[in-house]
DSSP file (Angstrom, degrees, kcal/mol; ACC not computed):
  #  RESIDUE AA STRUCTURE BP1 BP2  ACC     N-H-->O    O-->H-N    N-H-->O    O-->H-N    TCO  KAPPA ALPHA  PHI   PSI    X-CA   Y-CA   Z-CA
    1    1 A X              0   0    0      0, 0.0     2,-0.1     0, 0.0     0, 0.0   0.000 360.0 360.0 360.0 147.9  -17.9   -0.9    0.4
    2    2 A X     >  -     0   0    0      1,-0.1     4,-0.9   126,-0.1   127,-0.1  -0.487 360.0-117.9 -85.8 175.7  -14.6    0.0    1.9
    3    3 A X  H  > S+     0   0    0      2,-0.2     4,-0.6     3,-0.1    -1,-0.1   0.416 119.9  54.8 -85.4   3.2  -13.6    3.5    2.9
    4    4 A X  H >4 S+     0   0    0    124,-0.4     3,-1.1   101,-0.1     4,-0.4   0.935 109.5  41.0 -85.9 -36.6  -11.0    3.0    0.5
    5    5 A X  H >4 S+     0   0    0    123,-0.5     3,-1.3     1,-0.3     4,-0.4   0.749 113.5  55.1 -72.4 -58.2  -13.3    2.2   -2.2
    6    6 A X  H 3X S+     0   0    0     -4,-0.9     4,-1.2     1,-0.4    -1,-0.3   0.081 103.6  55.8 112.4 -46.9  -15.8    5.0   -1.0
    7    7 A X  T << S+     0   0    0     -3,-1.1    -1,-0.4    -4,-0.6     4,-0.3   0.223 106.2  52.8 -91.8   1.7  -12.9    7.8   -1.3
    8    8 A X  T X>>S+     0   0    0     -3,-1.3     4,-2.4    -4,-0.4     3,-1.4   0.698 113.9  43.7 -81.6 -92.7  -12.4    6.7   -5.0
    9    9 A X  T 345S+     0   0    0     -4,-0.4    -2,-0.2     1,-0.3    -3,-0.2   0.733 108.5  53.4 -19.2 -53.6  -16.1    7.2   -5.5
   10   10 A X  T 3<5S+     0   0    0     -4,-1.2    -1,-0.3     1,-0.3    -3,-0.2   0.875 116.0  38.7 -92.6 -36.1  -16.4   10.2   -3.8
   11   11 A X  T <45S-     0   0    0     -3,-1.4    -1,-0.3    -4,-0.3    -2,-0.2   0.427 105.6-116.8 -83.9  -8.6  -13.4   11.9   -6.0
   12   12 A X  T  <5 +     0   0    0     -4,-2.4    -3,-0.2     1,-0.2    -2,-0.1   0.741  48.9 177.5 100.2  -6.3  -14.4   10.2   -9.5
   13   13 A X      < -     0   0    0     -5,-0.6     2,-0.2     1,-0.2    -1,-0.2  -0.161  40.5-121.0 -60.4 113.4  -10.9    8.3   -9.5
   14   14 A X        +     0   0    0     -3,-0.1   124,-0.7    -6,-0.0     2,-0.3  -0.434  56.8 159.9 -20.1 107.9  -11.2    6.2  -12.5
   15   15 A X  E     -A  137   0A   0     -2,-0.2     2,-0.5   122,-0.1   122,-0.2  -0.983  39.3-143.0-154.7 142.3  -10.7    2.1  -10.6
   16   16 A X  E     -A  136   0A   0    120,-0.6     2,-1.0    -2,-0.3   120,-0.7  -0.933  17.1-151.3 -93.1 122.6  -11.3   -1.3  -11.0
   17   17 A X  E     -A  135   0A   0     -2,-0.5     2,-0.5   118,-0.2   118,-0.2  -0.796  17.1-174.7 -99.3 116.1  -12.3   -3.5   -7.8
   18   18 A X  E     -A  134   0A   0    116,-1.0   116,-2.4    -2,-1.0   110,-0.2  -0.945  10.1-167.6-124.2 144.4  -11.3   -6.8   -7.9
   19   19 A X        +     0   0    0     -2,-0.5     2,-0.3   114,-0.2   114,-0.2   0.212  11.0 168.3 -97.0-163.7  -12.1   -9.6   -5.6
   20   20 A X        -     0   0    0    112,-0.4     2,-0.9   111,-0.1    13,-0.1  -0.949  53.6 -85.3 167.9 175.6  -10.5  -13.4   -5.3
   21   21 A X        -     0   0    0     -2,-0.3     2,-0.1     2,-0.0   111,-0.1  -0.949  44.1-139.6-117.3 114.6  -11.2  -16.0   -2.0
   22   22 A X        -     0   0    0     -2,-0.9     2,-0.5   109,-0.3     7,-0.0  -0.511  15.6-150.7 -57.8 134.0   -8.6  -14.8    0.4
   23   23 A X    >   -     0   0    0     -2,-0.1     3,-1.7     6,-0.0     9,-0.1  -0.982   7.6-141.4 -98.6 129.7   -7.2  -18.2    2.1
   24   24 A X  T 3  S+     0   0    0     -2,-0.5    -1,-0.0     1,-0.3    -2,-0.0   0.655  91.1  59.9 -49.1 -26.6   -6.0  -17.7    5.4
   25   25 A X  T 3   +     0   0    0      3,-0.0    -1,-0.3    -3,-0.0     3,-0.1   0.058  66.3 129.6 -92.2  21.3   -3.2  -19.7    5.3
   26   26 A X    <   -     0   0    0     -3,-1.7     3,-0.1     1,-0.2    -4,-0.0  -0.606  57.8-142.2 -83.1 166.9   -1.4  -18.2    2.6
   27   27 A X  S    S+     0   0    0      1,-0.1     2,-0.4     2,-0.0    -1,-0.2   0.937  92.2  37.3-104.6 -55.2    2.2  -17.6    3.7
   28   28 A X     >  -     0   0    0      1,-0.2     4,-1.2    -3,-0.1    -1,-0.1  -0.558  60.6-161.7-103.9 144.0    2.1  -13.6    1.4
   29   29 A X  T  4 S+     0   0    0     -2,-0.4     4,-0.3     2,-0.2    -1,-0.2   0.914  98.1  38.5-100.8 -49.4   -1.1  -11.7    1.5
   30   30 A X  T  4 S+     0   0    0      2,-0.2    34,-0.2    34,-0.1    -1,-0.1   0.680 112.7  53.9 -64.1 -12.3    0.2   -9.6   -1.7
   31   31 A X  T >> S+     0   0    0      2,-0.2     3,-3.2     1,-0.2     4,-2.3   0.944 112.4  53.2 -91.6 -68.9    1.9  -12.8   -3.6
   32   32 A X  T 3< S+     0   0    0     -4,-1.2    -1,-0.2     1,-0.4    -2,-0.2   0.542 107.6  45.0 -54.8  -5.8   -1.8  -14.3   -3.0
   33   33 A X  T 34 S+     0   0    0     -4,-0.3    -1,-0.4     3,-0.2    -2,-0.2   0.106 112.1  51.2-108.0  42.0   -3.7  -11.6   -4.6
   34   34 A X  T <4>S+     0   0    0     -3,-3.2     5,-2.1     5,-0.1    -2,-0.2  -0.042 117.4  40.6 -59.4 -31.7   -1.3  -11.5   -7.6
   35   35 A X  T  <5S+     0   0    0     -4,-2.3     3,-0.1     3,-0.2    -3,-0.1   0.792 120.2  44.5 -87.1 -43.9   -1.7  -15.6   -8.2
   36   36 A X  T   5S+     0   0    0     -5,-0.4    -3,-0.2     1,-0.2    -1,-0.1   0.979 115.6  46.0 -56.4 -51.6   -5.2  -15.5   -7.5
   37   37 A X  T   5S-     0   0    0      1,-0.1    -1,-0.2    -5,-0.1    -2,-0.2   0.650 105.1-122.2 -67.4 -10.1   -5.8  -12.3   -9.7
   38   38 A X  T   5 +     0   0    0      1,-0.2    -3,-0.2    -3,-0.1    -1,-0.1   0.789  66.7 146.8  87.9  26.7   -3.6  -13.7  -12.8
   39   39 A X      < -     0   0    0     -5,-2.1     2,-0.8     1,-0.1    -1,-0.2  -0.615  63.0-104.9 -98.1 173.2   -1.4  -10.4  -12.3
   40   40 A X    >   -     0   0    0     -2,-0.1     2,-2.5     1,-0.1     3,-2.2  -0.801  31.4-135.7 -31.8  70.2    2.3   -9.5  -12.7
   41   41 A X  T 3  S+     0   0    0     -2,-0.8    24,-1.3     1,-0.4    23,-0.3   0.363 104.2  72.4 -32.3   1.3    3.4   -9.4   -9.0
   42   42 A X  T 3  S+     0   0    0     -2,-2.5    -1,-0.4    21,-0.1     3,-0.1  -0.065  98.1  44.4-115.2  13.7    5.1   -6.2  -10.4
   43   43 A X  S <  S+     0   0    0     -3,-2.2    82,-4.7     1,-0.1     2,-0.5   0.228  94.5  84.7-117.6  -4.3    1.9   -4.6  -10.6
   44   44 A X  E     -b  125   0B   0     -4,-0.5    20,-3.6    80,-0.1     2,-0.5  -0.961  64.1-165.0-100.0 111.2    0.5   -5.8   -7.2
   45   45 A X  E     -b  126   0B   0     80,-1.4    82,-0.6    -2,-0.5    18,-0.3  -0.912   5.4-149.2-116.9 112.2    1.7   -3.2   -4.3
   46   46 A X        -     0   0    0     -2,-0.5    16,-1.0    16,-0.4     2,-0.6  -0.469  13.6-128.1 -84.9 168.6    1.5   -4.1   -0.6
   47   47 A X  E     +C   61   0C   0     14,-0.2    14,-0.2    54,-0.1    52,-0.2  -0.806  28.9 174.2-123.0 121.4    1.0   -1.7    1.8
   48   48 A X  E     -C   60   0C   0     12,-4.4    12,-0.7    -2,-0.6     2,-0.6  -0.275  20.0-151.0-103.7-176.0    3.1   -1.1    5.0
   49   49 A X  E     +C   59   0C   0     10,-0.2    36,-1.1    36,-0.1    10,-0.3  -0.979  18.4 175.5-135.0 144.5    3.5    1.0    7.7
   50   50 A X  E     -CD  58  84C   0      8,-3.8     8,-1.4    -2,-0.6     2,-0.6  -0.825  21.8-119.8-121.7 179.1    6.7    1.7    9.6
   51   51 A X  E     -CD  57  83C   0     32,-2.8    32,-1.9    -2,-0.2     6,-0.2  -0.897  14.8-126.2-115.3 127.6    7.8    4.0   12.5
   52   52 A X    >   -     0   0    0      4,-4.6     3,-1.1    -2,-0.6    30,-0.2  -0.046  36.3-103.7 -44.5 166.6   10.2    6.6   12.9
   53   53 A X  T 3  S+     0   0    0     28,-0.4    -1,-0.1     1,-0.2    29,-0.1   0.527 128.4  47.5 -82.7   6.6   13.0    7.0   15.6
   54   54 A X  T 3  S-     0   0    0      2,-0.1    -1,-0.2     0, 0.0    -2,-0.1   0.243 125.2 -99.2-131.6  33.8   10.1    9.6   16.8
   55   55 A X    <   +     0   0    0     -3,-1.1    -2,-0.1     1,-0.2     0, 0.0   0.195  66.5 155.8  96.5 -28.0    7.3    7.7   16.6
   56   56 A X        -     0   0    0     -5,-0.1    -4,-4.6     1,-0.0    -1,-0.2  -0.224  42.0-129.3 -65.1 136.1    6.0    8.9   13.3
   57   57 A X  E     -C   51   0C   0     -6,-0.2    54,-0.4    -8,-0.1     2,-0.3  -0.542  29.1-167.8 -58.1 137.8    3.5    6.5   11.3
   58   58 A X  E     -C   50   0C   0     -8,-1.4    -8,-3.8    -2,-0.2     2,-0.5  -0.937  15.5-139.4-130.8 138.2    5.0    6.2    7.5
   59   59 A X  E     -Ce  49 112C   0     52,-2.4    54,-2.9    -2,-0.3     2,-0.5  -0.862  21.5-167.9 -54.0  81.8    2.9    4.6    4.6
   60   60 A X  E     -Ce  48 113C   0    -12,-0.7   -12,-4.4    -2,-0.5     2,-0.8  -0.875   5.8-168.4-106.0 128.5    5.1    2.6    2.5
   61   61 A X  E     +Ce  47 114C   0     52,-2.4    54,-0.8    -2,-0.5   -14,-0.2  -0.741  20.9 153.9 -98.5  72.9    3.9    1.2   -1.0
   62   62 A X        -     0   0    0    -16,-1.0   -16,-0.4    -2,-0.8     2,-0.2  -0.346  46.0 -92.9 -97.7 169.2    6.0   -1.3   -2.6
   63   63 A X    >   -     0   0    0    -18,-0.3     3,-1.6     1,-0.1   -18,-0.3  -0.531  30.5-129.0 -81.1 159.8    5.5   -4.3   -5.3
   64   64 A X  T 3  S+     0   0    0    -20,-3.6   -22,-0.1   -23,-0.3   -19,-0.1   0.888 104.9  70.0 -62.5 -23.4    4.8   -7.6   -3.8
   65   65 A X  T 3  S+     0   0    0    -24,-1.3    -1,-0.2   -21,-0.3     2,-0.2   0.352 113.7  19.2 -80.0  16.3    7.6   -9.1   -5.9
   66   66 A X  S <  S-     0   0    0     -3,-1.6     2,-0.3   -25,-0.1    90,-0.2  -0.777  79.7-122.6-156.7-163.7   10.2   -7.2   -3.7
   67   67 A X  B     -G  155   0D   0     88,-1.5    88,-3.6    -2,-0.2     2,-0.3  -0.985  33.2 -68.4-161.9 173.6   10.4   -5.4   -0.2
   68   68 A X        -     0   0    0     -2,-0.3     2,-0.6    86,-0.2    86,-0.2  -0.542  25.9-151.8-105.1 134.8   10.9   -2.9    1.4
   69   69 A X     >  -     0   0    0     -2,-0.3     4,-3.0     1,-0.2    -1,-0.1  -0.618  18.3-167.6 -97.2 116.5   14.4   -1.2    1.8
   70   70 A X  H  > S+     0   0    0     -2,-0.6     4,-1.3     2,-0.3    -1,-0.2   0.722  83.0  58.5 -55.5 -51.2   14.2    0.6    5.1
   71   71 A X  H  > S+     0   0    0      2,-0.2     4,-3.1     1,-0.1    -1,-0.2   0.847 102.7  55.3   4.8 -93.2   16.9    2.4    4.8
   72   72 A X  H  > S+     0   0    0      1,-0.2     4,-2.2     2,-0.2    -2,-0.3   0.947 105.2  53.1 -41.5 -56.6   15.5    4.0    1.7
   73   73 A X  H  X S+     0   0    0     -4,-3.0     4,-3.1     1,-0.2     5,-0.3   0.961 105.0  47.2 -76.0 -26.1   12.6    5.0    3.1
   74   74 A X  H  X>S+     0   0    0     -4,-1.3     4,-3.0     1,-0.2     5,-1.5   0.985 118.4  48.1 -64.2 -39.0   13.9    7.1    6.3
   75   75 A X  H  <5S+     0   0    0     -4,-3.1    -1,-0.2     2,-0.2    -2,-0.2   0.950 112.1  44.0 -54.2 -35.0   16.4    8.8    3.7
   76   76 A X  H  <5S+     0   0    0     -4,-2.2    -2,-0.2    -5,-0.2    -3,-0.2   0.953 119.5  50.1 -92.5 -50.1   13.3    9.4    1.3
   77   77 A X  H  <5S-     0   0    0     -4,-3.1    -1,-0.2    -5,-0.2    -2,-0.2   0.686 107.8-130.0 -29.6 -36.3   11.5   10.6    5.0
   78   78 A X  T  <5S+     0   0    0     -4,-3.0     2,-0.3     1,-0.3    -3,-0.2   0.813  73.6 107.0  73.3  29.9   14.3   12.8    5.9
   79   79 A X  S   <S-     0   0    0     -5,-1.5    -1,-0.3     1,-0.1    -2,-0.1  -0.865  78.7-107.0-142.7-163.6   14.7   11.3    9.3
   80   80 A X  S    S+     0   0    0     -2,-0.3     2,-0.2    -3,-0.1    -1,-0.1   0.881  85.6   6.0 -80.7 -38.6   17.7    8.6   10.8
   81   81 A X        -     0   0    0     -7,-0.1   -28,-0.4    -8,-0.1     2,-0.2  -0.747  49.7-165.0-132.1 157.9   15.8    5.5   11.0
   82   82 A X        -     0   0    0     -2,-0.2     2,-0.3   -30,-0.2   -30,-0.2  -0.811   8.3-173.4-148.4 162.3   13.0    3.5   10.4
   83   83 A X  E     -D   51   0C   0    -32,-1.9   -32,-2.8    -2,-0.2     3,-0.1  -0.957  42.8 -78.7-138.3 165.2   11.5    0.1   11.5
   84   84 A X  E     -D   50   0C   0     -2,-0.3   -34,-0.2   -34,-0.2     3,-0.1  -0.232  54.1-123.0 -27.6 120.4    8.7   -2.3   10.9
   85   85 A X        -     0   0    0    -36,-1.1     2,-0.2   -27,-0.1   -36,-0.1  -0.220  31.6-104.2 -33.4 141.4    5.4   -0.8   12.7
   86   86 A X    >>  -     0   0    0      1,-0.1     4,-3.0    -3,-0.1     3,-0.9  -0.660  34.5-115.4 -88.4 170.4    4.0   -3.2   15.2
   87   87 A X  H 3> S+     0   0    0      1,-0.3     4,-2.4     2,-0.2    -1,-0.1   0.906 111.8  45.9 -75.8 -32.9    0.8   -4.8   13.6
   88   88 A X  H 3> S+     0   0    0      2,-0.2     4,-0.8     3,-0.2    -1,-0.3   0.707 106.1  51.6 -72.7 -14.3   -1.5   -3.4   16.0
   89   89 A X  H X> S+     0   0    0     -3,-0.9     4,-2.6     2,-0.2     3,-1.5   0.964 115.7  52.5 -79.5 -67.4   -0.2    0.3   16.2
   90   90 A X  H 3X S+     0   0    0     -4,-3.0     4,-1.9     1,-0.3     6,-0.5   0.816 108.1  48.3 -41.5 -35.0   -0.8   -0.3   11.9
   91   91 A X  H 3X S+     0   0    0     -4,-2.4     4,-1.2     2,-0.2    -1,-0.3   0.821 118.7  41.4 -85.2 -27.8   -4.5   -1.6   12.3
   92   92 A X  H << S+     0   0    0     -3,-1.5    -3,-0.2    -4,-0.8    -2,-0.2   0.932 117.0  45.1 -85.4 -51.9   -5.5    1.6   14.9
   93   93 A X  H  < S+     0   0    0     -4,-2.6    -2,-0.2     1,-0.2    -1,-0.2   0.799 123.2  34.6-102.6  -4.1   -4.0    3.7   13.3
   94   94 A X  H  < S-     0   0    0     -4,-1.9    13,-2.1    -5,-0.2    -1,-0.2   0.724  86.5-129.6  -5.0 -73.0   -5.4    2.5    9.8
   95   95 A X  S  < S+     0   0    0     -4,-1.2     2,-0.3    11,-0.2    -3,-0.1   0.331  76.2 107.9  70.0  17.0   -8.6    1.4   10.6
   96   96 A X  S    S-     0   0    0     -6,-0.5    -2,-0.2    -5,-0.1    -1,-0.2  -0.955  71.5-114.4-117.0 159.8   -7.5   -1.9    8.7
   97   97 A X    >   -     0   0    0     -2,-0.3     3,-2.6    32,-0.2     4,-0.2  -0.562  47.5-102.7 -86.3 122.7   -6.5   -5.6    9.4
   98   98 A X  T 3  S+     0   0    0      1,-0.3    -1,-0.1     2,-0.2    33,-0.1  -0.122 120.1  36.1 -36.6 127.6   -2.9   -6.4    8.4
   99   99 A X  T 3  S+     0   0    0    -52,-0.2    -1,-0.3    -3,-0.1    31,-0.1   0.382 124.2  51.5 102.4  -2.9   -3.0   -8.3    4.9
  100  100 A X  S <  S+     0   0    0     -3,-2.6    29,-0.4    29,-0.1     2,-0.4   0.221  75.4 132.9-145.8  -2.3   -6.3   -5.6    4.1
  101  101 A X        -     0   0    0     -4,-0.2     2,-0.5    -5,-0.2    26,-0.4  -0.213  41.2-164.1 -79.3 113.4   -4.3   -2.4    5.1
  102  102 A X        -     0   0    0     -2,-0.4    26,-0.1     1,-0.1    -6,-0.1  -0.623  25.9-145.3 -87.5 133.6   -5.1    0.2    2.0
  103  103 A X  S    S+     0   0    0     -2,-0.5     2,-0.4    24,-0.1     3,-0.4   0.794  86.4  72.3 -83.1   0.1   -3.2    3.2    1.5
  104  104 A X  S    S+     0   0    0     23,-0.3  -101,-0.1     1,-0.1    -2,-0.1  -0.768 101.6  15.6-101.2 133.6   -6.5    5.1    0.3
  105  105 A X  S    S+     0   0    0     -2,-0.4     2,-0.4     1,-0.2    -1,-0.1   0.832  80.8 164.1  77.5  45.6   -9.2    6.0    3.1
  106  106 A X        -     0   0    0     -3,-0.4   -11,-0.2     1,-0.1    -1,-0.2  -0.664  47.6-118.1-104.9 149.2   -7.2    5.6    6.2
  107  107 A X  S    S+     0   0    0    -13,-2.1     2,-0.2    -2,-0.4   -13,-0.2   0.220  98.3  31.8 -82.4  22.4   -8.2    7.0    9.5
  108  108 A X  S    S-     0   0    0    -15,-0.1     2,-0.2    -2,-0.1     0, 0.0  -0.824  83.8-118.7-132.9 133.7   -5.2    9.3    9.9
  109  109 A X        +     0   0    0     -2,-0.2     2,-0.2    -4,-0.0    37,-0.0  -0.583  45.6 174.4 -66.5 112.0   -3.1   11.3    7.0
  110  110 A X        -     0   0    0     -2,-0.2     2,-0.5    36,-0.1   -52,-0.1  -0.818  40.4 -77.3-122.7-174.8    0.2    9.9    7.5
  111  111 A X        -     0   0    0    -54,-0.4   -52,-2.4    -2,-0.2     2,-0.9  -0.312  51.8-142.9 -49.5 105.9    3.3   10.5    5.3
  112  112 A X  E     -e   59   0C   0     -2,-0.5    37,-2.3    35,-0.5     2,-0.4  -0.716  19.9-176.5-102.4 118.6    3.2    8.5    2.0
  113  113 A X  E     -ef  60 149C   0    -54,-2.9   -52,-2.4    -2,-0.9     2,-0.5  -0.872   5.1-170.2-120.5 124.1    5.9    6.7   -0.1
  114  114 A X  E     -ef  61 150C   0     35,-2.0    37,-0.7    -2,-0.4     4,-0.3  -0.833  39.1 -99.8-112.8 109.2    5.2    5.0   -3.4
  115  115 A X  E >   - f   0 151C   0    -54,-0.8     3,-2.4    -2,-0.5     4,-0.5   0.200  26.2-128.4  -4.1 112.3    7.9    2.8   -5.1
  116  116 A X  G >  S+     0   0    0     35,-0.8     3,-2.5     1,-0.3     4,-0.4   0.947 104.3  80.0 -66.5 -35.3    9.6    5.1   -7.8
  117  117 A X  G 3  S+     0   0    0      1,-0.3    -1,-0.3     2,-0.2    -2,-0.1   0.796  83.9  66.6 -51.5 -19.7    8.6    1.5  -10.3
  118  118 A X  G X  S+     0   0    0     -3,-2.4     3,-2.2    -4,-0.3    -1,-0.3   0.853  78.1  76.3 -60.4 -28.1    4.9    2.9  -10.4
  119  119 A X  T <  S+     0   0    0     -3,-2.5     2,-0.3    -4,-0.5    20,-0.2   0.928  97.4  45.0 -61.3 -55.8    5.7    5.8  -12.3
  120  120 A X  T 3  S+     0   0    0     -4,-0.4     2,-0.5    19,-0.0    -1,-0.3   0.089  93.6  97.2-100.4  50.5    6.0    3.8  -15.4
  121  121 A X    <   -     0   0    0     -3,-2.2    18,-0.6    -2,-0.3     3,-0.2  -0.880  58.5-155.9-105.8 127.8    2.9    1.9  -14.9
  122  122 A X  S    S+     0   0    0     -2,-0.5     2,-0.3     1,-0.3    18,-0.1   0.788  86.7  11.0 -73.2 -26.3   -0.2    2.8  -16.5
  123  123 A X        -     0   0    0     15,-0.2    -1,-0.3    16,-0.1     2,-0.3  -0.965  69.5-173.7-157.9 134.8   -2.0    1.0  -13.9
  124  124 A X        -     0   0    0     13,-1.8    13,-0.3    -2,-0.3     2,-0.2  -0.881  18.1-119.2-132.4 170.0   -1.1   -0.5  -10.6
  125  125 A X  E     +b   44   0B   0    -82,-4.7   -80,-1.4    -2,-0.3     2,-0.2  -0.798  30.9 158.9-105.5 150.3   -2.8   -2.9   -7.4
  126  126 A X  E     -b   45   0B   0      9,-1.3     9,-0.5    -2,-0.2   -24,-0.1  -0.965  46.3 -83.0-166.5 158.7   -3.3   -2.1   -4.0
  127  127 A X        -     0   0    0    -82,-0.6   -23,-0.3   -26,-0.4     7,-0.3  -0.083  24.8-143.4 -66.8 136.0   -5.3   -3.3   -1.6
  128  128 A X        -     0   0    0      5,-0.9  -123,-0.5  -110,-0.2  -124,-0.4   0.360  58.5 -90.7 -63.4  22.8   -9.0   -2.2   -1.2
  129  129 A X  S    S+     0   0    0    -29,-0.4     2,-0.3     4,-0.3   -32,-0.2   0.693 102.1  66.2  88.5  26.1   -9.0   -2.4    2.3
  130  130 A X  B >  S-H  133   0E   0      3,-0.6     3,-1.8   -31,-0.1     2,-0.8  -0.957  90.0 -90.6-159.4 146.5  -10.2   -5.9    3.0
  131  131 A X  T 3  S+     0   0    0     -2,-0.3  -109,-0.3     1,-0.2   -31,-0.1  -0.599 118.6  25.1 -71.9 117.9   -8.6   -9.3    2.4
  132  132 A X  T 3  S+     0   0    0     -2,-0.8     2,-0.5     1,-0.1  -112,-0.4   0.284 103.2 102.0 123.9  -2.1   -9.7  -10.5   -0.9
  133  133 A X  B <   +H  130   0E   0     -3,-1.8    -5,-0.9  -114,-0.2    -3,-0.6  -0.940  43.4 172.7-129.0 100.4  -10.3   -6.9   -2.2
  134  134 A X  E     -A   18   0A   0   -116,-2.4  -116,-1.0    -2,-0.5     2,-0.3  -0.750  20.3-142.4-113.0-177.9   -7.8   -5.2   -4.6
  135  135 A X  E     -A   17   0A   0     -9,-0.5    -9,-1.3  -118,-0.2     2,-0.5  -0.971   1.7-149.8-150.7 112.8   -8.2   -2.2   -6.2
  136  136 A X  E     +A   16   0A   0   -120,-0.7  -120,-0.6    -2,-0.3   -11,-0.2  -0.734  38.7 134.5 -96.9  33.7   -7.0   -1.2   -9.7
  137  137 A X  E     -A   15   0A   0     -2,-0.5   -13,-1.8   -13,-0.3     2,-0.1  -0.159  50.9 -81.5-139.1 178.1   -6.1    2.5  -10.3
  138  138 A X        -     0   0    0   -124,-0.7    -1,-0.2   -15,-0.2   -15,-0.2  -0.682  29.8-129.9 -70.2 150.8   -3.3    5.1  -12.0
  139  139 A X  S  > S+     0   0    0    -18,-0.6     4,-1.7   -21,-0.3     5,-0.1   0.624 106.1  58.9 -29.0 -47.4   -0.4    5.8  -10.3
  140  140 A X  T  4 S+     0   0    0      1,-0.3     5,-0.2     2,-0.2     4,-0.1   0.874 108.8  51.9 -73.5 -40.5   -0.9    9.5  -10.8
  141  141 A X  T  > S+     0   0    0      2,-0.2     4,-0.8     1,-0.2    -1,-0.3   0.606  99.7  51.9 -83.2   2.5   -3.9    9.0   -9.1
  142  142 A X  H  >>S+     0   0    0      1,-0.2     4,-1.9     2,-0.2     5,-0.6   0.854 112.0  59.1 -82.8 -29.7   -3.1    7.1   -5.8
  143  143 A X  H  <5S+     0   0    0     -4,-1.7    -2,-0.2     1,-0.2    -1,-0.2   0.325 101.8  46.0 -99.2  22.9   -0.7    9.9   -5.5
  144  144 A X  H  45S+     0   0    0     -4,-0.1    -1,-0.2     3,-0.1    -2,-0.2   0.530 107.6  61.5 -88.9 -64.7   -2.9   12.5   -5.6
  145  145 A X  H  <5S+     0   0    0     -4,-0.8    -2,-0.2     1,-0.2    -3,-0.1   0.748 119.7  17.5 -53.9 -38.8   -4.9   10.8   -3.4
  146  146 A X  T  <5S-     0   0    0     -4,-1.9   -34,-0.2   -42,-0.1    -1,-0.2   0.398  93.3-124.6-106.6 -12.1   -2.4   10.7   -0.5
  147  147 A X      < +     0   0    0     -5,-0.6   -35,-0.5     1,-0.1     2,-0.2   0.987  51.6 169.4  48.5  65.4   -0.5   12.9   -1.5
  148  148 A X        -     0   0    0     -6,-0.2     2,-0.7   -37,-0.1   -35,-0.3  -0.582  27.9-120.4-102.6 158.8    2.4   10.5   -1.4
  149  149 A X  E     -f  113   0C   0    -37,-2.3   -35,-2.0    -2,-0.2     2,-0.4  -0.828  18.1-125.6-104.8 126.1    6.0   10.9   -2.7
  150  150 A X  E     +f  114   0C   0     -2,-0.7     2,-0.2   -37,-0.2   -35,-0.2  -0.532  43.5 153.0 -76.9 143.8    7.6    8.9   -5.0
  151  151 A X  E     -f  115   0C   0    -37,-0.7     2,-2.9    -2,-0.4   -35,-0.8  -0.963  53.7-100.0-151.8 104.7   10.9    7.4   -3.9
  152  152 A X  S    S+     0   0    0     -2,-0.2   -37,-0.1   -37,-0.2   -80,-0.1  -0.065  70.4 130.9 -40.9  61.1   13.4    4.4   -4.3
  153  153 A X        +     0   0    0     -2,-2.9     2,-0.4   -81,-0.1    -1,-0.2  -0.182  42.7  80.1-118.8  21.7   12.2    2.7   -1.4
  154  154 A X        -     0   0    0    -86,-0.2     2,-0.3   -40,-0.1   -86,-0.2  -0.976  60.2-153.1-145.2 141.4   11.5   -0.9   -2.7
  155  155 A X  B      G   67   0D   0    -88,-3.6   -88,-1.5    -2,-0.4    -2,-0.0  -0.884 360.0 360.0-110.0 150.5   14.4   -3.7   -3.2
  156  156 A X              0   0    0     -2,-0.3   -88,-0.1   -90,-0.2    -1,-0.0   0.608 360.0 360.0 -63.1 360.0   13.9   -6.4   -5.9
């Protein structure tokens, strides 16, 4: 078990875990669990972290089939900037490996942004905290969970 799936358990969160054989070489870590899993790639959500122009970690939750508008998020943040986190600042402060980074069970509460295109999803993916491991759940509930804000923060 992950400590994402493990923080699902522990709250009751209605989830599906599903698994696939991660290849190493794949060029998109979300694109490959959306082909492997048979999904909509508009149901598959990576998760990133970026930094403020003061350092702050931010959680951003997008679909795979698009990325993420930077821009958007410092506006939806309330701060001037942001940019790509470097990968090792994301994996410490995580406690996951880039391409496995979950926005549920991470080992600092940071600031969370989910793609306003969940709302009208009955069900979205994200990873479970491992490569090869996604994670099935409501919307309503991830954001619960993080307490994250929904936001336009995702370009097609």
């Amino acid at each position: 078990m992950t400590p994402a799936i493990n923080l699902l358990k522990k709250h009751g969160i209605a989830h599906r875990v599903l698994a696939y054989h991660h290849d190493a070489n794949a060029a998109s870590y979300g694109g490959e669990a959306a082909e492997q899993l048979g999904l909509d790639p508009a149901l598959v959500f990576k998760t990133l972290l970026a930094s403020t122009e003061k350092h702050e970690l931010l959680v951003a939750i997008v679909p795979v089939s698009g990325t993420l508008d930077l821009k958007a998020l410092a506006e939806a943040a309330g701060c001037r900037k942001c940019e790509m986190a470097a990968v090792d600042a994301a994996q410490r402060a995580t406690g996951y490996l880039v391409g496995g980074i979950s926005p549920l069970g991470q080992k600092k509460k940071h600031r969370t942004f989910i793609d306003a295109s969940a709302q009208a999803l009955p069900v979205m993916h994200v990873s479970a905290g491992r490569r090869g491991l996604e994670v099935a759940l409501a919307p309503a509930d991830l954001v619960a969970l993080t307490e994250a804000e929904m936001a336009g923060i995702g370009r097609p």
